[in-house]
Every structure is written in structure tokens, then in C-alpha cells.
C-alpha positions as CSV (number, residue, x, y, z in Angstrom):
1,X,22.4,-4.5,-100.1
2,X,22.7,-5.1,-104.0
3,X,26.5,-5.3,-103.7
4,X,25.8,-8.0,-100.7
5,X,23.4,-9.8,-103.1
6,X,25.4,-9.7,-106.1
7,X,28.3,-11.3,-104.0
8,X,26.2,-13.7,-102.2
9,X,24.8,-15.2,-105.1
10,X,27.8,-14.7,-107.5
11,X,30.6,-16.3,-105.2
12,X,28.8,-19.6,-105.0
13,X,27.7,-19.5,-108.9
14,X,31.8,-19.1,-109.3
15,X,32.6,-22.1,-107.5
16,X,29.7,-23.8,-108.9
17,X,31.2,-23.2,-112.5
18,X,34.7,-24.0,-111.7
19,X,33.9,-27.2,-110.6
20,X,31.1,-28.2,-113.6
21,X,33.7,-26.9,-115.9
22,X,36.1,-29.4,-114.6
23,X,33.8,-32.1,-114.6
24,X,33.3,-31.4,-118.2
25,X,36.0,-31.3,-119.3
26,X,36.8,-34.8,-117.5
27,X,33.6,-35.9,-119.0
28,X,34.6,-35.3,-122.6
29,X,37.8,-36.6,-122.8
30,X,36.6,-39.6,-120.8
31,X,33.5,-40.5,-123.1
32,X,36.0,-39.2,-126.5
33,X,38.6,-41.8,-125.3
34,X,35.8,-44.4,-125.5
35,X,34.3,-43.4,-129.1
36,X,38.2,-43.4,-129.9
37,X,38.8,-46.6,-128.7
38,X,35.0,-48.7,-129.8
39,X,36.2,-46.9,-133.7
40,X,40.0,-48.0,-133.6
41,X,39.2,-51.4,-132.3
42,X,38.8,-52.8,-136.2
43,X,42.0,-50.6,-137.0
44,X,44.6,-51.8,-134.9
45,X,44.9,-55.1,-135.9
46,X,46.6,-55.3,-138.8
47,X,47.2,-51.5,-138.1
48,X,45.5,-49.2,-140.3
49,X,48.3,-46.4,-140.1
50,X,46.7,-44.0,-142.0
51,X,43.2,-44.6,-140.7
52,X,44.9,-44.4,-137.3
53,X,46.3,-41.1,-137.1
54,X,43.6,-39.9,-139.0
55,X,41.0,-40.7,-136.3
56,X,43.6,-39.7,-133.5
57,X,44.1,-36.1,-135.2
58,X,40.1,-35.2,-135.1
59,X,39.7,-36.5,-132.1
60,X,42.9,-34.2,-130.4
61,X,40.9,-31.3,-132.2
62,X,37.7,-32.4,-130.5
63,X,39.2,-32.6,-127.0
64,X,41.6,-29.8,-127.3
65,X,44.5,-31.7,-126.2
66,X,47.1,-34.6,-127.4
67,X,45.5,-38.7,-128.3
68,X,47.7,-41.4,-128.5
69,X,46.5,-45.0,-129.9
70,X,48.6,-47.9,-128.7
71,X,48.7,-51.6,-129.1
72,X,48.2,-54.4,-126.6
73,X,52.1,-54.0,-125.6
74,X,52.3,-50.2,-124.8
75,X,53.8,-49.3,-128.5
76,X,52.4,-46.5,-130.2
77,X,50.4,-47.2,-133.1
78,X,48.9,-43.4,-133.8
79,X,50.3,-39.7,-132.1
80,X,47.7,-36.3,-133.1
81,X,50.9,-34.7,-132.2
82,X,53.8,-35.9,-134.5
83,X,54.6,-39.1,-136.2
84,X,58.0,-38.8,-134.4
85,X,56.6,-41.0,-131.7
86,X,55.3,-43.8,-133.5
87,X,56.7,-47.0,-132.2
88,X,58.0,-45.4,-128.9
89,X,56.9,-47.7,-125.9
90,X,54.5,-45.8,-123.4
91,X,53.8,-48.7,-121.5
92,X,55.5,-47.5,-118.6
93,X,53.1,-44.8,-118.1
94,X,50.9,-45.8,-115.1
95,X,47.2,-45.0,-117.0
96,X,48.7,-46.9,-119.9
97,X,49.8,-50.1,-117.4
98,X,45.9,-49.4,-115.9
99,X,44.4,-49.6,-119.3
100,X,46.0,-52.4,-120.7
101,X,45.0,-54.5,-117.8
102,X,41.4,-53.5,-118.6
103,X,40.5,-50.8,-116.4
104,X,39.8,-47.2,-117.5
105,X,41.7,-44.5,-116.2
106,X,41.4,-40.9,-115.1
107,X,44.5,-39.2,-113.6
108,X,46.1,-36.0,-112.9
109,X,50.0,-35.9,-112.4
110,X,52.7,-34.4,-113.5
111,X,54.7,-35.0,-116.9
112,X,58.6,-34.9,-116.6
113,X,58.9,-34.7,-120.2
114,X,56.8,-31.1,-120.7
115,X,57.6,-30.4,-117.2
116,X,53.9,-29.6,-116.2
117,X,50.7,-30.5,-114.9
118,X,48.3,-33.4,-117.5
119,X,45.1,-34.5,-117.1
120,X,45.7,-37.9,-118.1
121,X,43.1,-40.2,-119.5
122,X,42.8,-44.2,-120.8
123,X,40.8,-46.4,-122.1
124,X,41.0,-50.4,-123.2
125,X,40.7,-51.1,-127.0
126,X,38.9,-54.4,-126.0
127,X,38.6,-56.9,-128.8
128,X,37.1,-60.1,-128.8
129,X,36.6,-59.6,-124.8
130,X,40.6,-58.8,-124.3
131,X,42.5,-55.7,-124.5
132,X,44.1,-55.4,-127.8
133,X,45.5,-51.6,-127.4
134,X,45.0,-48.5,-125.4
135,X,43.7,-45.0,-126.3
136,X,45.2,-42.3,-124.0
137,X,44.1,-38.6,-123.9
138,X,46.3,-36.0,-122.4
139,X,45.3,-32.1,-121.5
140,X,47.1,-29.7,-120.4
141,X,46.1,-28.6,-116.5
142,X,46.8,-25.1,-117.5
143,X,45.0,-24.9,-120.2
144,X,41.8,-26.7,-118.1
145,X,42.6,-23.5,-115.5
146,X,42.1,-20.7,-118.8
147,X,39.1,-22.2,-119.7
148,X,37.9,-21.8,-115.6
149,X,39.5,-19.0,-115.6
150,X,37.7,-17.4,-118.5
151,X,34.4,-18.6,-117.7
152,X,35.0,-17.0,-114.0
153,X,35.8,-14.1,-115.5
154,X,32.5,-13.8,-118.1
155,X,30.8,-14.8,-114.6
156,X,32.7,-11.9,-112.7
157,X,31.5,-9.3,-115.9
158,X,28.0,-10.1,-115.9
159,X,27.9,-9.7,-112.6
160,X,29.8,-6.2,-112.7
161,X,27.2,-5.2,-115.5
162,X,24.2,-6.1,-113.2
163,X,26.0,-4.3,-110.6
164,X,25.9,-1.0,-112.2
165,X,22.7,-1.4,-113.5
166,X,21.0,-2.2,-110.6
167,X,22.9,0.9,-108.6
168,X,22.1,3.1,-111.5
169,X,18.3,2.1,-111.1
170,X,18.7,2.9,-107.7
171,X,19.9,6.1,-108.3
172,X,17.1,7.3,-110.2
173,X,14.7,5.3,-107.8
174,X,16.5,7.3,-104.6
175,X,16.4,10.6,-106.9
176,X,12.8,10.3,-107.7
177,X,12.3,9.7,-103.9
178,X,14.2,12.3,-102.9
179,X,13.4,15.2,-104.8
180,X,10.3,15.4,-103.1
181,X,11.5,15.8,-99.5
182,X,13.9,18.0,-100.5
183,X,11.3,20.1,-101.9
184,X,9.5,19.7,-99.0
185,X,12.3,20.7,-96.5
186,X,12.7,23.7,-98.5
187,X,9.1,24.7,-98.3
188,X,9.8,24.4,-94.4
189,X,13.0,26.5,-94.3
190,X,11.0,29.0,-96.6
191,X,8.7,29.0,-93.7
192,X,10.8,29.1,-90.8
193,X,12.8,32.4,-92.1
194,X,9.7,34.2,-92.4
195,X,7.7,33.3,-95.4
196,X,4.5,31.8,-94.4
197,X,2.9,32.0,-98.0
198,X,5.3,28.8,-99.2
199,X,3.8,26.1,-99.8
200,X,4.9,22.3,-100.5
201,X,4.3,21.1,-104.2
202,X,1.7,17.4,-103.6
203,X,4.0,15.3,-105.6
204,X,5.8,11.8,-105.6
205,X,4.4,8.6,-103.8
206,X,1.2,8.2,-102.1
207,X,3.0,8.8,-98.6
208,X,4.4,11.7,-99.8
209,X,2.0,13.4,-101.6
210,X,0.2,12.9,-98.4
211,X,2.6,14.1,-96.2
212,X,2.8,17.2,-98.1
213,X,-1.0,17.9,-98.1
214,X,-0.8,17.8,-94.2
215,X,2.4,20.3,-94.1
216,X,0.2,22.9,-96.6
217,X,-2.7,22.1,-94.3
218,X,-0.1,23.2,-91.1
219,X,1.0,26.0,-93.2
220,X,-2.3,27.6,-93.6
221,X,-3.9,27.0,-90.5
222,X,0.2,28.9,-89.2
223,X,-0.5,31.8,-91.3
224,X,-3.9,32.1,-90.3
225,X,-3.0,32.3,-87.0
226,X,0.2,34.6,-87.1
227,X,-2.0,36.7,-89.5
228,X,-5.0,36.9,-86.7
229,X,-1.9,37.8,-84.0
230,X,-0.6,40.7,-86.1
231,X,-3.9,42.1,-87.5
232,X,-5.1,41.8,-83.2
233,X,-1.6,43.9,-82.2
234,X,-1.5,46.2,-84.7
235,X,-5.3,47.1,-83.9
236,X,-4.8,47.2,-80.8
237,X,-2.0,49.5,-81.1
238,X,-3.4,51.8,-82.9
239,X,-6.6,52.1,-81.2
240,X,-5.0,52.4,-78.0
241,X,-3.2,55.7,-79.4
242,X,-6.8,57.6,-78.8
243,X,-7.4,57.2,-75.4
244,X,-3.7,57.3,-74.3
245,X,-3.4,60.7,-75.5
246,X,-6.7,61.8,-74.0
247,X,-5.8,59.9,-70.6
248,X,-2.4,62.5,-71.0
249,X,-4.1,65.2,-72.1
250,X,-6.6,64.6,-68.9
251,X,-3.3,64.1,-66.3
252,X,-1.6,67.5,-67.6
253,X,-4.9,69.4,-67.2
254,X,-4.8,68.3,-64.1
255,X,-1.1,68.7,-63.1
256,X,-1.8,72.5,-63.9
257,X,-4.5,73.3,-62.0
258,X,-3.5,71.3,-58.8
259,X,-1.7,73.0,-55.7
260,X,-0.9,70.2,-53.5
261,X,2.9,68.7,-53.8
262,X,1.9,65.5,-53.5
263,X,-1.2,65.7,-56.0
264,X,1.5,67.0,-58.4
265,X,4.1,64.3,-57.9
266,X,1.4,61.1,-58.3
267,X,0.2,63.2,-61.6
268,X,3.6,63.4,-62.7
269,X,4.1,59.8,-62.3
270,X,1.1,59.1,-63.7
271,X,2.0,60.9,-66.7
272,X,5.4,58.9,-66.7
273,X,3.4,55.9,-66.9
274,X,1.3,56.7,-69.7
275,X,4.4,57.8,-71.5
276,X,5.8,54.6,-71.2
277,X,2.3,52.7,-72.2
278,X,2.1,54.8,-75.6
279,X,6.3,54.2,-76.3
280,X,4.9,50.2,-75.6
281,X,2.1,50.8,-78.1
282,X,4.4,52.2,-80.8
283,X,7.1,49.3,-80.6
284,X,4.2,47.0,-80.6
285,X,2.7,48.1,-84.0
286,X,6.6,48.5,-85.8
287,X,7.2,45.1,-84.6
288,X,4.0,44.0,-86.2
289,X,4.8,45.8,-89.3
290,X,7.9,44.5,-89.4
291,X,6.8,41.0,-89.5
292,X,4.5,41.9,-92.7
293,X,7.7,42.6,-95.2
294,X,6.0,45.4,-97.5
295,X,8.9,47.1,-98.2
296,X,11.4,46.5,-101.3
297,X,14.7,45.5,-100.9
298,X,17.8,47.5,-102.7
299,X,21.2,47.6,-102.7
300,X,22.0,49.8,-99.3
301,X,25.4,51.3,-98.4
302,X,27.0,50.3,-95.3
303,X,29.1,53.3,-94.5
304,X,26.5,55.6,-95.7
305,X,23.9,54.1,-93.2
306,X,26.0,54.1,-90.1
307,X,27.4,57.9,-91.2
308,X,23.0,58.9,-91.6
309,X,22.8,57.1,-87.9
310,X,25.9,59.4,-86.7
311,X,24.1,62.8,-88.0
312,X,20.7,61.3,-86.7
313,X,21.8,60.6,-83.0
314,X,24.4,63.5,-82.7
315,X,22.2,65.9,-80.9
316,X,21.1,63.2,-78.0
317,X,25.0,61.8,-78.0
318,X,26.0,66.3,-77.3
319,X,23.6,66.5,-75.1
320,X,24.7,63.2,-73.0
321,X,28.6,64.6,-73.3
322,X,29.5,60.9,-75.4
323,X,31.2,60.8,-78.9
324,X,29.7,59.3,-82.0
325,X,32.1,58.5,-84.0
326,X,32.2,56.3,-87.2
327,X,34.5,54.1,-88.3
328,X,34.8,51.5,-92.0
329,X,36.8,48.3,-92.3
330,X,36.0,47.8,-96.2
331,X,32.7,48.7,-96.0
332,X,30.2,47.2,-98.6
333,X,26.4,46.9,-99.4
334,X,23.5,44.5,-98.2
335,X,20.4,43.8,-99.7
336,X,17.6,45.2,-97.5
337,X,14.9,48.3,-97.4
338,X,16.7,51.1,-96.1
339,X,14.3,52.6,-93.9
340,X,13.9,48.5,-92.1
341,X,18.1,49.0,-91.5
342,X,18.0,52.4,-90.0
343,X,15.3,51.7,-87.8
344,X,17.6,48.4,-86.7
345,X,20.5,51.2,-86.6
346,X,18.4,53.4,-84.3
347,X,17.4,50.8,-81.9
348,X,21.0,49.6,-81.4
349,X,22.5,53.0,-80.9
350,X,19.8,54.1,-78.5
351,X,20.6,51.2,-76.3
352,X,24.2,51.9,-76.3
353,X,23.5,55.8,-75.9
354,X,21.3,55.0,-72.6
355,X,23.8,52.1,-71.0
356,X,27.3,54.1,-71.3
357,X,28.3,56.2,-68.9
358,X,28.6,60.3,-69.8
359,X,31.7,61.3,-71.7
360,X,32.3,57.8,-73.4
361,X,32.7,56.9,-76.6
362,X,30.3,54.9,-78.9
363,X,31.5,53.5,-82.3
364,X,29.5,52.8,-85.5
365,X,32.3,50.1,-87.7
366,X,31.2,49.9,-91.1
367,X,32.8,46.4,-92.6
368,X,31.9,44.2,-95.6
369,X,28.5,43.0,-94.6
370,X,27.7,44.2,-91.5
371,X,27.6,47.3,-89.0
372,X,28.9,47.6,-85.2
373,X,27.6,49.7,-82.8
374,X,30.4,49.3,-80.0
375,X,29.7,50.7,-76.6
376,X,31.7,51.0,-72.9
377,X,28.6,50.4,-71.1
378,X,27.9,48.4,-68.0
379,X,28.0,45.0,-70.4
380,X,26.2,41.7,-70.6
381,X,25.3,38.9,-68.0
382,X,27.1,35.3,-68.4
383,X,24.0,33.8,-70.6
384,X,22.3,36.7,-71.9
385,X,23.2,37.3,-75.3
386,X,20.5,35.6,-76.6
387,X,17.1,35.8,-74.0
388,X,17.8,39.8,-74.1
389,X,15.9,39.4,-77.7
390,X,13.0,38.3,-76.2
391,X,10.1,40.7,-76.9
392,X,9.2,42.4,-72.9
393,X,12.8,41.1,-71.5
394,X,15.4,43.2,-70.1
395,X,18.6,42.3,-69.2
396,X,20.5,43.0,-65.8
397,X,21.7,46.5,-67.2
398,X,18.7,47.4,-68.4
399,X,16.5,46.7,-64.6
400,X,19.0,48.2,-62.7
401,X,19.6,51.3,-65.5
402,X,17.0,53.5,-67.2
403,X,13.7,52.2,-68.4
404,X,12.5,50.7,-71.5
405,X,10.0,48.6,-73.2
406,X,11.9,45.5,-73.7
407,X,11.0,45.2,-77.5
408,X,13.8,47.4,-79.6
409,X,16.1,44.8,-79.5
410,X,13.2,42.1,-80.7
411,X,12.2,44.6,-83.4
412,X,15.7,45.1,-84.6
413,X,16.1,41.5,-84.8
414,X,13.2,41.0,-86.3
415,X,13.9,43.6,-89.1
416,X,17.3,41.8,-89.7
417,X,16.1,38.9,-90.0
418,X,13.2,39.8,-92.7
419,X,16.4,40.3,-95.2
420,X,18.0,37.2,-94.1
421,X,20.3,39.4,-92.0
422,X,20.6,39.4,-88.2
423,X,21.6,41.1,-85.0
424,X,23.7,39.3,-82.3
425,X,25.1,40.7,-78.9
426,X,28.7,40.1,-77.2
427,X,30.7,41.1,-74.7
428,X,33.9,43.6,-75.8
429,X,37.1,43.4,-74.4
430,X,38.0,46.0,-71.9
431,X,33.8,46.4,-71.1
432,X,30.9,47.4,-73.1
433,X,28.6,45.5,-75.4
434,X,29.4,45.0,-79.8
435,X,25.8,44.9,-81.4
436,X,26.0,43.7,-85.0
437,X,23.7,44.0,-87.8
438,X,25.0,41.2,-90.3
439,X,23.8,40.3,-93.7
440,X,24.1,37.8,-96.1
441,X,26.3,38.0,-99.5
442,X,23.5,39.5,-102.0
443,X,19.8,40.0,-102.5
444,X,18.2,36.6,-101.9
């Protein structure tokens, strides 16, 4: 818009110049020809030489060109440019016919003698109500140009200058705009990976300082909220521990004083049941742990957690007939709590341990920033490499294969993600399922 402005108004300021400049310069030598020719009128006849060219040389300097002062037949009386002239007959030149008929003259055309463009102007030397001589003033057209030229160019600077002014006030305007929002935004990205304690700073215009009021205002009534969720889960977790364990305790008293088959089988499954409850109570009050962060980060060996995970898991992988084995492709470190990534390691092996068929083989890859747990179990649907972290969903394998709470892989995210890490899904060639921890270059 500034750059429109500048051009909109300076074109037309340009043009205006170049022409008032030209009419100026018309002007001068117009009006100089006349004080010429009202102060040579008593010096022409007898000619005053001397008084002649002086007069014809300060008025050349005035006009910044060439004066010639003639008499009533065209002869040249008086030359600002050389004395060489004097006498010569200019009479033929059709401003100096014009003027010695009366009638001032204004002309441009071109000169065959200097072989460029004049600006050609005369003037009667009227005596006693006749003319008695002529007074012609000659400029150069090129030198009328440089002097457009120059003033164009003055025009052209200013304008530059107001240019970069006015963009570097908008610069520091758009700065002290911006600064702001992006403060703002990153108050909202601190939010959105996890840390609902940030906070906008109230800064800036009215608007904004507004606008950021109402996102603290969100912010608090978001962590309230999510605070009330976990504080509710993790209660109810753990007070549901008490009378799940009594409920078993009740259903195995039971189971071994009954005689009846079929008692014995719904007791069983009863005590299945309540298994299953308690493992749903547990996930339930890691995942809302997990969501709190207490732990400190530190500097965690990849290698060395998938080779802990191996000697963890290698009783249940013995007992299944499948081989653990672990592998490194440059293994580094990642920034997390160790215990949050071998719990993530846990929950990843144990899924591949219950989808792959007996006397497999499950791989733990160790590379640069992250860890694979590759399995050759019965795979992924088209579309679910993403919905199976869904806390409570289960994927096709999982419905039609063993049973399971539907939270390990949300927990596992969920850990990930609380050191700006995370866990993805996909399918691997030949069959099987790659689960990846990945983390990000450095604490953060």
C-alpha cells in the first residue's frame, strides 16, 4: 500500500515538475529577453559597443544560455558568446524575421550550425513605436532536459527516502503487533503439548491485551477441569482397589467350597471378570499419573532401555516359545524419566508378545532417537494406526485375539508424548506391526 501511494502521488508530482520546469524556464528567458531589449533600446542607436556586450554577457549568465542583440536589419550589434560574430547578418533566422516585424517569438527547432536542439527566443527593440533591433535568447534543449532531469531525479530520492522510512516504521509497527500473537500462539502450543500451567503475558493493544485475558481465562477454567478429571480417575481407581480385591477374595472362597461344575465354571468366570476390572483400574490410575509429569527428565540410553525391556520380558517370551532379541542402528539417548520410557517399552512389547503367533520372533531396534518393537503378528486394519490409541479401543486383532483393556497403547502414548516424544503404529513388510517410541533431538 505505501509503495502504491508513493507511486500514485509521486508519478503525477514528476510530470507536474517536468512541465513547470519547462515553463520556467520559457518564462525567464522570455521576460529576460524583454528587460534585455527595454535596457538596449537607448544603446543601439548610435551603438554603445561596449555597453552592448556588456549587458548581453550578464544577461547569458542570468539565463544560462547564449543573447545576441541585433539592429533593425538583422546585423549583430552584441554576442555573450564571442565577438567573432559581430556584424554577421542573422536576419535569416525565422524568430529574428518574427521579431523584427514586431512580434515576439518563442520557438523550438533545430540549429544546423551546433547540430542540436535550441530553444529559441525574440524580442523587438521598439523605439519611438518601431522596431529598431532584436534581442534573441538561445538555450540549449539538452541542457533544459538536465535541469528536468535533475529535478526528476531529487523528486525520485525524496521519494525513495520516504519510502524506506515509511516501510521501516512499518516494520517496527507490524513488530510491535506481532510480538504479541506470537507470544500468544506460543502460550497455546505450550498448552496443547501438555502444559496447562502456561499462561499468555496481557500485553500490546487494547484488543490484544484483551484477547489474551480471555485465553488465560480459557486456560484456567481447562486446567480446572482436566485437574477435577484426573483427581475423579485416580480416586476412583484407587478406591476401587478395596472392594475388587474383597469381591475376589469372596469369589475364590467360594470357588473352593462349591461342588457343582457349573457353580464352579460361572465363579471362575466371575473371577476372570474381576481380574480384568482391577487390570482396568490400574491402567486408569498410570494413565492419570502419567498426565501429571512429576518425574524428572535425564539423559536415557536407547540401547540400554530396549536391552533392560529384553531381560524384563524374557521369561513370558520362554514361556510363549518366541525370541527377544535386540538389535542397534547407532543408538543414542533421549531426554525423558526412565521409568515413563520403560513403562512405554513394556506396553509395546506386551502387545506384540500377545498378537504373534508361538515360535516367532520379536525385535527391539535401538537407533538414534527412537526404539522399535517389530513384531510378525496378525497386523493392522487399512485406517487403524491412529484410532487404536484411543483410550477403551481395540483394534480388529485385538477383538478377535486375547483380551485387554484398550488403554496400554493410550498410556504409552501418552508417556511419549509428556517428553515431546511419541509412539506411532505401521504395518511391516512381510506381516506384523513396527511400534516406535520416537523422541525429539535433546531435553526441551
Amino acid at each position: 500500500m505505501l509503495v502504491l501511494a508513493v507511486v500514485s502521488l509521486g508519478v503525477p508530482l514528476a510530470l507536474s515538475l517536468r512541465d513547470r520546469v519547462n515553463a520556467e524556464v520559457r518564462s525567464q528567458a522570455l521576460s529576460q529577453a524583454d528587460v534585455v531589449a527595454a535596457t538596449s533600446a537607448d544603446l543601439i542607436s548610435p551603438p554603445n559597443s561596449q555597453g552592448l556586450e556588456a549587458l548581453a554577457r550578464s544577461s547569458a549568465a542570468t539565463v544560462r544560455g547564449r543573447v545576441l542583440i541585433l539592429n533593425a536589419r538583422g546585423l549583430v550589434l552584441a554576442d555573450s558568446a564571442s565577438n567573432s560574430t559581430v556584424g554577421q547578418s542573422y536576419a535569416s533566422r525565422p524568430e529574428v524575421a518574427a521579431a523584427l516585424r514586431g512580434r515576439a517569438v518563442q520557438v523550438q527547432r533545430t540549429s544546423h550550425s551546433l547540430g542540436e536542439s535550441i530553444l529559441a527566443t525574440a524580442v523587438p527593440v521598439v523605439r519611438r513605436g518601431a522596431p529598431a533591433g532584436v534581442v534573441r535568447v538561445t538555450q540549449s534543449v539538452a541542457a533544459v532536459q538536465r535541469a528536468v532531469r535533475s529535478t526528476v531525479t531529487k523528486l525520485i530520492l525524496v521519494a525513495g527516502m520516504v519510502l524506506l522510512l515509511g516501510l521501516l516504521a512499518g516494520a517496527l509497527i507490524a513488530r510491535q503487533i506481532s510480538l504479541p500473537l506470537r507470544r500468544l500462539e506460543a502460550a497455546a502450543r505450550r498448552i496443547a503439548g501438555g502444559d496447562l500451567s502456561a499462561r499468555a503475558t496481557v500485553e500490546g493493544s487494547t484488543e490484544q491485551r484483551s484477547l489474551s485475558e480471555s485465553f488465560n481465562e480459557m486456560a484456567d477454567r481447562n486446567q480446572r477441569l482436566i485437574g477435577a478429571q484426573r483427581e475423579f480417575v485416580a480416586d476412583a481407581s484407587h478406591q476401587l482397589r478395596t472392594p475388587l480385591t474383597a469381591l475376589r477374595l469372596r469369589l475364590e472362597e467360594a470357588r473352593a467350597t462349591t461342588d457343582q461344575d457349573s457353580v464352579a465354571g460361572d465363579l471362575d468366570a466371575g473371577t476372570a471378570e474381576v481380574d480384568r476390572l482391577a487390570a482396568i483400574v490400574d491402567e486408569l490410575l498410570v494413565l492419570s499419573r502419567a498426565e501429571d509429569r512429576e518425574l524428572q527428565g535425564e539423559s536415557v540410553g536407547l540401547q540400554g532401555a530396549a536391552s533392560r525391556a529384553a531381560e524384563r520380558w524374557g521369561t513370558a517370551c520362554e514361556a510363549r516359545s518366541i525370541s527377544l532379541r535386540v538389535e542397534s542402528e547407532r543408538p543414542g539417548t533421549a531426554w525423558c524419566a526412565p521409568a515413563d520410557l520403560d513403562r512405554t517399552l513394556d506396553v509395546l512389547i506386551e502387545n506384540a508378545l500377545h498378537y504373534s503367533p508361538e515360535g516367532s520372533e520379536v525385535s527391539l531396534v535401538a537407533g538414534p532417537r527412537s526404539i522399535e518393537v517389530r513384531d510378525r503378528g496378525a497386523g493392522l486394519a487399512p485406517g487403524e494406526q491412529e484410532i487404536v490409541f484411543d483410550r477403551f479401543h481395540r483394534g480388529r486383532a485385538g477383538r478377535e485375539g486375547p483380551g485387554g483393556s484398550g488403554l496400554g497403547l493410550a498410556i504409552a502414548r501418552t508417556l511419549a508424548r509428556a517428553w515431546h516424544g511419541d509412539v506411532t503404529l505401521s504395518s511391516r513388510a512381510g506381516g506384523g506391526v513396527i511400534a516406535a517410541i520416537e523422541f525429539p533431538e535433546g531435553p526441551r
